[in-house]
C-alpha positions in Angstrom: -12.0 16.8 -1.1 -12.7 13.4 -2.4 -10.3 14.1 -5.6 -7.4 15.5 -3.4 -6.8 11.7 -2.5 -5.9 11.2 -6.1 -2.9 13.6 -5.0 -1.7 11.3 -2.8 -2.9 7.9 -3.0 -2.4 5.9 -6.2 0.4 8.5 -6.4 3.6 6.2 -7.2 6.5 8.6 -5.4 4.2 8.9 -2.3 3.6 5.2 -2.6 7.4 4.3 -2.7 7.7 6.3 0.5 5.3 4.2 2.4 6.8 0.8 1.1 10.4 0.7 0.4 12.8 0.6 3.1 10.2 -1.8 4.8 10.0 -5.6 5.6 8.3 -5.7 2.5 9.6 -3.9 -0.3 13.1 -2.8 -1.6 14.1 -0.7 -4.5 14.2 -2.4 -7.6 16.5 -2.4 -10.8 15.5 0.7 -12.6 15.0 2.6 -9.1 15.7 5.9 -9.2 17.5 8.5 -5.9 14.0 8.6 -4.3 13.5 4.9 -4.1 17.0 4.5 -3.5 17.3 7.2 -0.7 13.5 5.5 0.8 15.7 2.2 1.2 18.3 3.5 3.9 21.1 0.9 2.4 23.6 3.2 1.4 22.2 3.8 -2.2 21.4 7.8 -1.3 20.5 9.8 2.0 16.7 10.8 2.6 16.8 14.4 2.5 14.1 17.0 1.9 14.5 17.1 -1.5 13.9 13.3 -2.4 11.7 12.3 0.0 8.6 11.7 -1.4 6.5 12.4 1.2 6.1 16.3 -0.5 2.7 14.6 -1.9 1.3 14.3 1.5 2.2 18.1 2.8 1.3 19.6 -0.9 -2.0 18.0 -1.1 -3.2 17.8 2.4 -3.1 21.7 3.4 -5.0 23.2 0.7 -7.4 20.5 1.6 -7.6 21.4 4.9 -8.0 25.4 4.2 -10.9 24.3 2.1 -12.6 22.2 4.9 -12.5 25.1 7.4 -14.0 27.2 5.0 -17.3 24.9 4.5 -17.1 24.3 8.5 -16.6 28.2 9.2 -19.3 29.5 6.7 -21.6 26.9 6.0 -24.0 28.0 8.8 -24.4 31.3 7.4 -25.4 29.4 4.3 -28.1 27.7 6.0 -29.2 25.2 3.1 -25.9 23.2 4.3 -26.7 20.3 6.5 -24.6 19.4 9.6 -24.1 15.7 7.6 -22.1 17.5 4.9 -20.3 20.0 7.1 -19.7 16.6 8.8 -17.8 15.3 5.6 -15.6 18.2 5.6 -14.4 17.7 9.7 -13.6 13.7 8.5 -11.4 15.3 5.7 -9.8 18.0 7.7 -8.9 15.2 10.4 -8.2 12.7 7.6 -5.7 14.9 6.3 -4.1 16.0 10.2 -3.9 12.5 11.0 -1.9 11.4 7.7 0.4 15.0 8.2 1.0 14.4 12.0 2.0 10.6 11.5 4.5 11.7 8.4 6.2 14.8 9.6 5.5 15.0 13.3 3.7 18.4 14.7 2.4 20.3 11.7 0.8 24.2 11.9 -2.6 24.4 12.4 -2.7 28.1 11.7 -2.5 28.6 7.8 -2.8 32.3 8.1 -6.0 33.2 10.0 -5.7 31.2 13.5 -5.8 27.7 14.9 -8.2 26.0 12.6 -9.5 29.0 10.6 -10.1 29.5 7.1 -7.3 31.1 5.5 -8.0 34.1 2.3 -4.6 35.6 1.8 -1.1 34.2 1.4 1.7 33.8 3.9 5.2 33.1 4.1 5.3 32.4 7.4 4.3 29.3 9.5 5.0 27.9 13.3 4.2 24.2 14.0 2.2 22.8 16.8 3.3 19.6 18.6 2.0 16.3 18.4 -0.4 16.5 21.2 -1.9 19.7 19.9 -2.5 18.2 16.3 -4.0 15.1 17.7 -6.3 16.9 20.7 -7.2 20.3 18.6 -7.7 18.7 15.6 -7.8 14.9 14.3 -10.0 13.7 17.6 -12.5 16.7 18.0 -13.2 16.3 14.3 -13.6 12.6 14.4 -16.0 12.6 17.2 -18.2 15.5 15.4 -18.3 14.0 12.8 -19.5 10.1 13.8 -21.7 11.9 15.4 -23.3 13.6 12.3 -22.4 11.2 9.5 -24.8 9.3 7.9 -24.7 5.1 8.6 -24.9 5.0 5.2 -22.7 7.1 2.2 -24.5 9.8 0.7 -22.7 8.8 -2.4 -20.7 5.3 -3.5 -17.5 5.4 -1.6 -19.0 8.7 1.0 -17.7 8.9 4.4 -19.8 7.6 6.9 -19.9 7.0 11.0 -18.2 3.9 10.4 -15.1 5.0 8.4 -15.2 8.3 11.2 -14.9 5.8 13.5 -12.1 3.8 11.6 -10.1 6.8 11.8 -10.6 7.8 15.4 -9.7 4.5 16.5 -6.8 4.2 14.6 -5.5 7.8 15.7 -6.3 6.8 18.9 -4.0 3.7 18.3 -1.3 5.1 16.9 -1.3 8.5 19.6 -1.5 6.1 22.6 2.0 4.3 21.0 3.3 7.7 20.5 2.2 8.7 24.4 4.3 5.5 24.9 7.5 5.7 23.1 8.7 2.5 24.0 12.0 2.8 22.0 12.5 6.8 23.1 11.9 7.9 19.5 12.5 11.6 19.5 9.6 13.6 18.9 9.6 17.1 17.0 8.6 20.1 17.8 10.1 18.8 21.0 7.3 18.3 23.7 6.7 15.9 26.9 5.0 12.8 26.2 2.4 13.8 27.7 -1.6 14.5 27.1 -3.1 18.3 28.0 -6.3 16.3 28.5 -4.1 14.3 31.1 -4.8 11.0 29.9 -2.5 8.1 29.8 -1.4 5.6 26.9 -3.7 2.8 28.7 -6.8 5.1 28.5 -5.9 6.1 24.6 -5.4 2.2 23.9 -9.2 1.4 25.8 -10.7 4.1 23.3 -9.2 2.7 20.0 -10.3 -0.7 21.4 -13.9 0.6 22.3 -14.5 2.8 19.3 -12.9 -0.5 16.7 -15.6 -2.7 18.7 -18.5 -0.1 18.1 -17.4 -0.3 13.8 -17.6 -4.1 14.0 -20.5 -3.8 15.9 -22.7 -1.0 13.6 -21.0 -2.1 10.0 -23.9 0.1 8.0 -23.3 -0.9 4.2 -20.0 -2.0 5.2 -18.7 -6.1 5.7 -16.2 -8.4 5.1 -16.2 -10.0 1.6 -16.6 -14.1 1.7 -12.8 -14.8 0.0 -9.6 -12.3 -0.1 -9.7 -13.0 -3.6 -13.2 -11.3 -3.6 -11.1 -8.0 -1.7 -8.9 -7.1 -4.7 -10.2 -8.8 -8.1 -10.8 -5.9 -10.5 -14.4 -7.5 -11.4 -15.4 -6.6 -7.7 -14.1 -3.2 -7.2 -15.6 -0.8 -5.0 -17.4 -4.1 -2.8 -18.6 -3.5 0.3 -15.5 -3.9 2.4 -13.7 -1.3 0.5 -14.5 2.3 2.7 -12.6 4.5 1.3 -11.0 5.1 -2.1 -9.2 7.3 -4.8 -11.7 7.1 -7.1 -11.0 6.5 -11.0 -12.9 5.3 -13.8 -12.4 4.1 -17.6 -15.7 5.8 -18.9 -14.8 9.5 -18.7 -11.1 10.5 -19.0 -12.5 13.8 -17.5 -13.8 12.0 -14.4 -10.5 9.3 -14.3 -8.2 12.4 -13.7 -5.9 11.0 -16.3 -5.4 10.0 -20.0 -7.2 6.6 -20.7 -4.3 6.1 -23.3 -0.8 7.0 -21.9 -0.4 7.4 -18.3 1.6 10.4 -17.3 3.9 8.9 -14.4 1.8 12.0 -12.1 -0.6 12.5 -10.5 -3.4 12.3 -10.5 -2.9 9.3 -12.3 -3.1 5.8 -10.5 0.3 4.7 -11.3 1.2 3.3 -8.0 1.2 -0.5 -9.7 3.6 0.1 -12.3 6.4 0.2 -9.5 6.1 -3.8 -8.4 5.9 -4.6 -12.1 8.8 -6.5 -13.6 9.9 -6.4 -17.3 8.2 -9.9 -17.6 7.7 -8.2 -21.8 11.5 -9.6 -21.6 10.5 -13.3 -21.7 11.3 -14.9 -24.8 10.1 -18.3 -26.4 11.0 -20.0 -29.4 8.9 -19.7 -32.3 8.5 -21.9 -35.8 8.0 -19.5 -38.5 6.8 -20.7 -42.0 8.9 -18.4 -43.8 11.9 -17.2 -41.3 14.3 -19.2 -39.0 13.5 -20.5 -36.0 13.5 -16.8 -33.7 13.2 -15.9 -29.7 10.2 -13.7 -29.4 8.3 -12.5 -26.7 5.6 -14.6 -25.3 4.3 -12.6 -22.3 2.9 -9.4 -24.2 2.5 -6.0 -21.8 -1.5 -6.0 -21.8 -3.8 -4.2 -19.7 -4.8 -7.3 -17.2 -4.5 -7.4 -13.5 -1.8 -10.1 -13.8 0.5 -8.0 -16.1 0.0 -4.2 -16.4 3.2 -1.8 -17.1 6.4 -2.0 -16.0 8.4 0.0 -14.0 10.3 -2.2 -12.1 11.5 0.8 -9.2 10.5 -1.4 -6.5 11.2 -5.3 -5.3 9.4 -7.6 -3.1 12.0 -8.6 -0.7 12.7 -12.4 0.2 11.8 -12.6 3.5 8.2 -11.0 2.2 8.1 -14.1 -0.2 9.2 -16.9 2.4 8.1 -15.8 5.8 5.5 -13.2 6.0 3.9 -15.3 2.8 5.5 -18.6 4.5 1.8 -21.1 4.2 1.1 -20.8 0.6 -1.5 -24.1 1.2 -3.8 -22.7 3.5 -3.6 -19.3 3.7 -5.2 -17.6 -0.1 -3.8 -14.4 0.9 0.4 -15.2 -1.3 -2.7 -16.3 -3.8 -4.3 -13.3 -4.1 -1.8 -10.9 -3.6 1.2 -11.7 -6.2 1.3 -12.5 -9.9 3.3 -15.7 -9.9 2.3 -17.3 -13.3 3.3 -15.1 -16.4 1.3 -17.0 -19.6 1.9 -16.7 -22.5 -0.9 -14.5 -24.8 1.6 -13.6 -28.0 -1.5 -13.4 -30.5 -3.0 -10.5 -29.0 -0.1 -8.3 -30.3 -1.2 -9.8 -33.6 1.2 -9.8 -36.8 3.5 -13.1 -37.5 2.7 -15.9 -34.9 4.6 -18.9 -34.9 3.1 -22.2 -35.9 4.8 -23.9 -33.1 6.2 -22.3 -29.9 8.8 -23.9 -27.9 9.8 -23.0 -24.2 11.6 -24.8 -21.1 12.9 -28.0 -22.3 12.1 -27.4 -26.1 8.3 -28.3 -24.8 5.6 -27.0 -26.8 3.6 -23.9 -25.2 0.6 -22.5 -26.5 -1.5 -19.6 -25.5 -2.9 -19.0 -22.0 0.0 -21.6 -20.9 2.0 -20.8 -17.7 5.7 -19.3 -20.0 6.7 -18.6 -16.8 6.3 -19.3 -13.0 7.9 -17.8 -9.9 7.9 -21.3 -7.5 5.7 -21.0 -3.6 8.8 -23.2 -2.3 12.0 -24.4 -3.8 11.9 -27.3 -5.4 13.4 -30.6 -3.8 14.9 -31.3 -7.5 17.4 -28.3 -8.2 16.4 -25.8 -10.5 19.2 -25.1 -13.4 19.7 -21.9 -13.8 21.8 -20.3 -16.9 24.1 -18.4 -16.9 23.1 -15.2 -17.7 19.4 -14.6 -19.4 20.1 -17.8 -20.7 17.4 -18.8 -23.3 14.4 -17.1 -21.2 15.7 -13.9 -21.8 15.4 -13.4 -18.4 17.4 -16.0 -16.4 14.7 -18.5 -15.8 15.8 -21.8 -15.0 14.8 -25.2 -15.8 13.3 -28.2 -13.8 12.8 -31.8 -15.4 9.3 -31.9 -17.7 7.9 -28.5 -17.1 8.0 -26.2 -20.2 8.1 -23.4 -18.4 10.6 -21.7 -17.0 10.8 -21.8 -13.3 12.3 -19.2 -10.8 12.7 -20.0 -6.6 12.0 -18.2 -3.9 15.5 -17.5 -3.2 16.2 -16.4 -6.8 13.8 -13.6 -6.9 16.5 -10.4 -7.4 15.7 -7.0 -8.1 15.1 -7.0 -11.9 12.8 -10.4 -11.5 10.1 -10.6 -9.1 6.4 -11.4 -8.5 4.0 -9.3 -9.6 1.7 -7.3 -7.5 -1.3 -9.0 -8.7 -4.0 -6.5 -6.2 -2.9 -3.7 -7.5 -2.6 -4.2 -11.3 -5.2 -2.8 -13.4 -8.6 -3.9 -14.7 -10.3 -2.8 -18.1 -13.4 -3.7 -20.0 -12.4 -1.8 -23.4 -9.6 -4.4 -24.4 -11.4 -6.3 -26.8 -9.6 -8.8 -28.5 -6.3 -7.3 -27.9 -3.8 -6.0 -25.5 -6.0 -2.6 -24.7 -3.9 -0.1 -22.9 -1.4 -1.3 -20.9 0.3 2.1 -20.9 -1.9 4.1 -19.1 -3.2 4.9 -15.2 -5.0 2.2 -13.6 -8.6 3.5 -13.9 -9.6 1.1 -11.0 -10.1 3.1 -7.2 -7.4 3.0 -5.1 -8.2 1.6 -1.6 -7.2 3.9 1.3 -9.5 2.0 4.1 -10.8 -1.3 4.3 -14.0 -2.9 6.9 -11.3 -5.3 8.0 -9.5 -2.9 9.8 -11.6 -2.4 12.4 -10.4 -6.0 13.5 -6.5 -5.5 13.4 -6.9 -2.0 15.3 -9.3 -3.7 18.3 -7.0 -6.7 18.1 -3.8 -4.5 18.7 -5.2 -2.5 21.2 -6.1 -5.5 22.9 -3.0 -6.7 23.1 -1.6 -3.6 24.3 -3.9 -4.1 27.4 -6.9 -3.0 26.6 -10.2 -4.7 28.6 -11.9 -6.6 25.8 -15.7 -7.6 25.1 -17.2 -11.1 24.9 -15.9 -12.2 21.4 -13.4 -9.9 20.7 -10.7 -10.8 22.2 -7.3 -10.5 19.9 -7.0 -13.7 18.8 -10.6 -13.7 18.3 -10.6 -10.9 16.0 -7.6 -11.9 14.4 -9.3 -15.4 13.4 -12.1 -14.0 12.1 -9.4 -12.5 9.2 -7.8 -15.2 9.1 -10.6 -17.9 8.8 -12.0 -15.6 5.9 -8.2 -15.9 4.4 -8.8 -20.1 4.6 -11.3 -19.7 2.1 -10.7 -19.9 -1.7 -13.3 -19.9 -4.6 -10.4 -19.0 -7.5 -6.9 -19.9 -7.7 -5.4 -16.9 -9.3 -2.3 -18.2 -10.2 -3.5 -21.7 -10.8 -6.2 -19.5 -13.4 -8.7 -22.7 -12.3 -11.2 -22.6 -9.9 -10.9 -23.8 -6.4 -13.6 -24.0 -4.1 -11.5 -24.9 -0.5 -12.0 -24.0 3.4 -8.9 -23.8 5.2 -10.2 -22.0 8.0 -10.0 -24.7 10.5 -6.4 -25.0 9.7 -6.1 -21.0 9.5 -7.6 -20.8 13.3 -6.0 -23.9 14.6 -2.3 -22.6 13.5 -3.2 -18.8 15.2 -0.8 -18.5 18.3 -2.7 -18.8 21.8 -1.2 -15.7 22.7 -1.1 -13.0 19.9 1.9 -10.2 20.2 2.6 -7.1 18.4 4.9 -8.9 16.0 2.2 -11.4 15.5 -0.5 -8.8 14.5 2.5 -6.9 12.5 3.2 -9.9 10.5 -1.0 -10.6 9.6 -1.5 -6.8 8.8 1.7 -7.4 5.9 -0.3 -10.7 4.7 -3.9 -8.2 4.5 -2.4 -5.2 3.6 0.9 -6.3 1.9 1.4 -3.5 -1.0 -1.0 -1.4 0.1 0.9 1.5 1.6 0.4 0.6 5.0 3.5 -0.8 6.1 5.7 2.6 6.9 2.9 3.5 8.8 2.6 0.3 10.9 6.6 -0.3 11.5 6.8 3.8 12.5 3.3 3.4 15.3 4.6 0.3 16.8 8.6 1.1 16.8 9.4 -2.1 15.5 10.9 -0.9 11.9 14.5 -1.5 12.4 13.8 -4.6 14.3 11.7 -5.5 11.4 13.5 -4.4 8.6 17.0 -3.8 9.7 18.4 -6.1 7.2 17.0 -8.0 4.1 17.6 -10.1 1.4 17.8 -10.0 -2.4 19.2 -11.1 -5.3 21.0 -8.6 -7.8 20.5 -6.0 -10.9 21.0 -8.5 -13.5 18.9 -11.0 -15.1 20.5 -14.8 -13.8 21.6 -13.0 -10.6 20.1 -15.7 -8.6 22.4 -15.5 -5.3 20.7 -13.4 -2.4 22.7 -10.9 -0.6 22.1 -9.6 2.7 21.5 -6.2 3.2 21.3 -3.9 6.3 20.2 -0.7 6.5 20.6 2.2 8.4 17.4 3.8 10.0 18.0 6.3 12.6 15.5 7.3 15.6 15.2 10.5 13.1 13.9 8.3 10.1 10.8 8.0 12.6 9.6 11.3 10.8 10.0 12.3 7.6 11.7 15.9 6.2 9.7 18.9 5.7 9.6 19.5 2.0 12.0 21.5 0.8 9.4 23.4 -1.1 7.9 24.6 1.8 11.2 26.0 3.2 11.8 27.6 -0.4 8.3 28.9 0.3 8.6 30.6 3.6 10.4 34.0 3.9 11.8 33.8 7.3 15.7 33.9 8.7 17.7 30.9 7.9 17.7 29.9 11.1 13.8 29.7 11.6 13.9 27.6 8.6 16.4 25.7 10.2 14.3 25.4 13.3 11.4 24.4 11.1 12.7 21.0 9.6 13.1 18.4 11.4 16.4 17.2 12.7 18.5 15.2 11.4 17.5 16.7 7.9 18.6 20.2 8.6 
C-alpha cells in the first residue's frame, strides 16, 4: 500500500494534471498533447484519452481491493492487530478521497459488494454518488482508523492518528464546499446536494475545523520545522513535518523502484521534477583555450543537485506565480526556497578541456560556483538589454551594466526559460567529484502530506464560519505559517548564509480579515509545485476566477514579450474523464459506457 503511492505521486503525467492549467503552472516549450490539453488554452481538448489523471483510477482500485481484503479477513487471522488493519482503512479512504475529488462518484462495489474484497474479474461496474463515497467510505474509515492508529508511526513515514486525522479534516473540507456549490458546479452521477446523514455544509465545515484543531493540538512525532528552507532541502528529507511520502532511496535500486542510473520517464520513478526544469545545459560562456580559438561552451553542466537536475522543460511557472503569488521576495523566504533562480557555473565537473579564462555578461571574468546566470526577484530600474535572439547566452539572457552574468526579468520569463523548481529537484550523496546522475529518478521521497496543513484546513474552515478555539482563529493560524516563512538561516539563491526574522513583518502585513482568496493565495506560497493546486482551485470554485487568463512569454529563446492568455474551463472541467481504459475494459452496451463517463467527455 505504501509503494502504490509511487504510482501516483512523483508520477510526472499525474503531476501535470494537478498543476498545469492552474494559477501556477502552464505548459512549457517541449510540452507534449497531455500538458497541452491540461492547459485549456486552445493547444488540445482534455479527453479521456490524454488526461492524465488514468494514474489515479489505475493505481488506486487495486489498492483498494487489497485493503478490504486485510480488513475483511484479518480477524480470522487473529495475529493481525486492529493498529495494522487500521493502516489499511487510512489507505482504502486515502485512495476514495483522491478518486472522489478527481472523477466525481466512483463504484464502491469492485465485484463482490459495497466495500468487499473482490477474487474474480469483472467487466462491469456502476458508480456511487458523491455522498455515498464520502459517507460509506472515506469518513467511516478515517474515524476507525484515528481511532486505532498509533500516535506514533510503526515505521518512518507510517500512518498515524494524526495524518487520519489530516485526511478526515480535509475531506470534511472539501465535502462541506461540495454540499455547498457555490458556483452550481454540476455534480456526476447526478444527485441532490444533499447529506443522507442530513447534515448541512456549516456542520461539515465545524468538523474539518474541530478535527484540524485536535492535529495541531496532539502533533505525536509530528511539528513544524524552524525555516521553510528546513521543509524541502534534500539534506533534511523525511523531517518531522513531512507525514506522508512516496518513498525512494539511492542505496537499493530494488527498494528506489527505479534505475539509480537512467530514469525511465514512468513510474514508479520520481520524475515529477524534471517537468519545471529548463534547458539551463543551453547556457554558454566564453572560454580561453591554450591551444583552440576562443569558443562558447557550456557553463551550467546538467548535474545531479537540487538546483539543477534534468530537463524536461513540459511545464512553465506562469508570471503572475513569479510577481504576485511570490510578490515579497524580502520578507517572505518561501520565492527563496521554492525556485532555482541562480544557475552557477560548475564546467570542471564534466572534466576534459577547461578554459584558462571564462568570460560571460559584459566580457567579465566568471569562474566556478559564480552566479552564469540569474532570473531577477523584480525588474530592474536600469533596463535590461536583451539580444536579439539567444544572443551570446545561448539562451537570450540579457545584460545589465557590471554584472557578468546574464540577467533575465520577471516579465521575460517565457516558456523555454524559467525558474527552476528548486523543492523538488533531486539530492544525492554518490556524486563525488563530479556531475553524478543527473539522468535518473529523484531518489528523494515525494511529499504527499505535510504537519502544516492542519493550519490552512482549520484556518479555511474558519473562515467559512466555523466557531473557532482560543488561538486559532484564521488569521491566527495563518500567522503561525507565515511567521515561520519570516525566518531564514540559508539564502538559497544567494548560496550564503542568512540568519534573518521577518516574522514581525510577515504577521504585521497579514490582512485583519483573511478570505478564501487570501488563504488560496498562502497555500500557492506553502505548497507552490507540490500538486496541490488543481485540488484547491476545484474545492473552493475559484479556478477560473483564478486562472482564467495568464501570462507568458513565448517558445523561443529571446522571446521576452508576455502574452496574455485565456483559457477555457467549463463547469465540466470541475471533474476529470473516466479513463478511457476503463471503458475499453468494461463489456457493457455503448450506451452504459456512455452513461459511465462523465459529461462533457462523452
Amino acid at each position: 500500500m505504501y509503494a502504490h503511492l509511487r504510482y501516483i505521486y512523483g508520477e510526472a503525467y499525474y503531476y501535470n494534471t494537478t498543476e498545469t492549467g492552474t494559477d501556477e503552472v502552464t505548459y512549457g516549450q517541449s510540452a507534449d498533447e497531455n500538458f497541452l490539453a491540461a492547459d485549456l488554452s486552445g493547444r488540445a481538448a482534455l479527453n479521456a484519452n490524454n488526461s492524465r489523471a488514468d494514474r489515479v483510477w489505475s493505481a488506486a482500485f487495486p489498492n483498494i481491493n487489497t485493503a478490504s481484503g486485510i480488513i475483511k479477513n484479518a480477524s480470522a487471522v487473529g495475529t493481525v492487530s486492529p493498529a495494522l488493519v487500521a493502516e489499511a482503512r487510512f489507505f482504502r479512504a486515502f485512495d476514495y478521497f483522491l478518486l472522489v475529488q478527481t472523477f466525481g462518484g466512483v463504484p464502491l462495489d469492485l465485484g463482490a459488494g459495497e466495500l468487499q474484497f473482490n477474487t474474480n474479474p469483472i467487466r462491469t461496474s456502476t458508480r456511487n454518488t458523491v455522498p455515498e463515497v464520502y459517507t460509506k467510505a472515506v469518513f467511516p474509515d478515517l474515524l476507525t482508523a484515528i481511532n486505532d492508529l498509533p500516535a506514533t508511526p510503526r515505521v518512518i513515514g507510517g500512518v498515524t492518528k494524526t495524518l487520519a486525522r489530516l485526511y478526515l479534516s480535509k475531506a470534511y473540507l472539501t465535502y462541506a464546499w461540495w454540499l455547498e456549490n457555490p458556483n452550481n458546479i454540476p455534480t456526476y452521477p447526478a444527485s441532490q446536494r444533499t447529506d443522507p446523514d442530513g447534515h448541512d455544509a456549516k456542520w461539515y465545515y465545524q468538523k474539518a475545523y474541530d478535527i484540524a484543531a485536535d492535529g495541531i493540538d496532539n502533533p505525536g512525532d509530528y511539528r513544524l520545522q524552524p525555516t521553510y528552507y528546513d521543509v524541502n532541502v534534500g539534506t533534511n528529507d523525511r523531517n518531522a513535518e513531512t507525514m506522508l511520502y512516496a518513498d525512494h532511496t539511492e542505496s537499493s535500486q530494488l527498494y528506489n523502484g527505479g534505475d539509480l542510473a537512467f530514469g525511465s520517464g514512468g513510474a514508479p520513478d520520481n520524475f515529477a521534477g524534471w517537468m519545471l526544469t529548463w534547458n539551463y545545459t543551453a547556457i554558454r560562456t566564453t572560454g580561453t583555450y591554450p591551444n583552440k580559438p576562443n569558443a562558447a561552451f557550456s557553463s551550467v553542466q546538467r548535474e545531479a543537485v537540487q538546483a539543477l537536475g534534468r530537463p524536461w522543460v513540459r511545464m512553465a511557472p506562469t508570471i503572475g506565480a513569479i510577481t504576485t503569488t511570490f510578490a515579497d521576495k524580502t520578507n517572505d523566504s518561501r520565492y527563496d526556497g521554492t525556485f532555482t533562480t541562480v544557475y552557477r557555473g560548475n564546467w570542471p565537473k564534466a572534466g576534459g578541456e577547461l578554459p584558462t579564462t571564462a568570460l560571460n555578461a559584459s566580457n567579465l571574468p566568471v569562474n566556478p560556483g559564480d552566479a552564469i546566470l540569474t532570473f531577477l526577484n523584480t525588474e530592474p530600474a536600469t533596463a535590461i538589454t536583451y539580444p536579439s535572439g539567444a544572443g551570446a547566452s545561448g539562451v537570450g539572457g540579457g545584460v545589465l551594466p557590471g554584472r557578468a552574468d546574464w540577467v533575465i526579468g520577471p516579465n521575460g520569463i517565457s516558456r523555454i526559460a524559467y525558474p527552476g523548481l528548486w523543492k523538488l529537484g533531486p539530492y544525492r550523496t554518490d556524486s563525488g567529484t563530479g556531475l553524478g546522475s543527473p539522468n535518473a529518478g529523484s531518489t528523494r521521497p515525494y511529499y504527499i502530506a505535510k504537519f502544516s496543513e492542519l493550519y490552512f484546513i482549520a484556518a479555511e474552515a474558519a473562515v467559512k464560519g466555523a466557531t473557532t478555539k482560543g488561538g486559532k482563529s484564521a488569521r491566527e493560524l495563518i500567522n503561525v505559517i507565515r511567521a515561520r516563512a519570516g525566518k531564514w538561516r540559508f539564502d538559497n539563491n544567494g548560496n550564503v548564509t542568512k540568519v534573518q526574522d521577518n516574522s514581525a513583518a510577515m504577521v504585521a502585513a497579514t490582512p485583519a480579515t483573511i478570505d478564501i482568496n487570501y488563504i488560496l493565495a498562502e497555500r500557492s506560497r506553502e505548497y507552490y509545485g507540490e500538486g496541490y493546486r488543481w485540488y484547491d482551485l476545484v474545492r473552493t470554485q475559484k479556478w477560473n476566477e483564478l486562472a482564467g487568463t495568464y501570462r507568458i512569454g513565448g517558445n523561443n529563446f529571446g522571446d521576452h514579450t508576455p502574452a496574455t492568455v485565456t483559457r477555457t474551463i467549463q463547469p465540466y472541467h470541475y471533474l476529470r474523464p473516466i479513463p478511457q481504459s476503463q471503458l475499453d475494459a468494461m463489456d457493457v452496451p455503448a450506451d452504459v459506457k456512455a452513461a459511465y463517463q462523465n459529461p462533457g467527455y462523452q
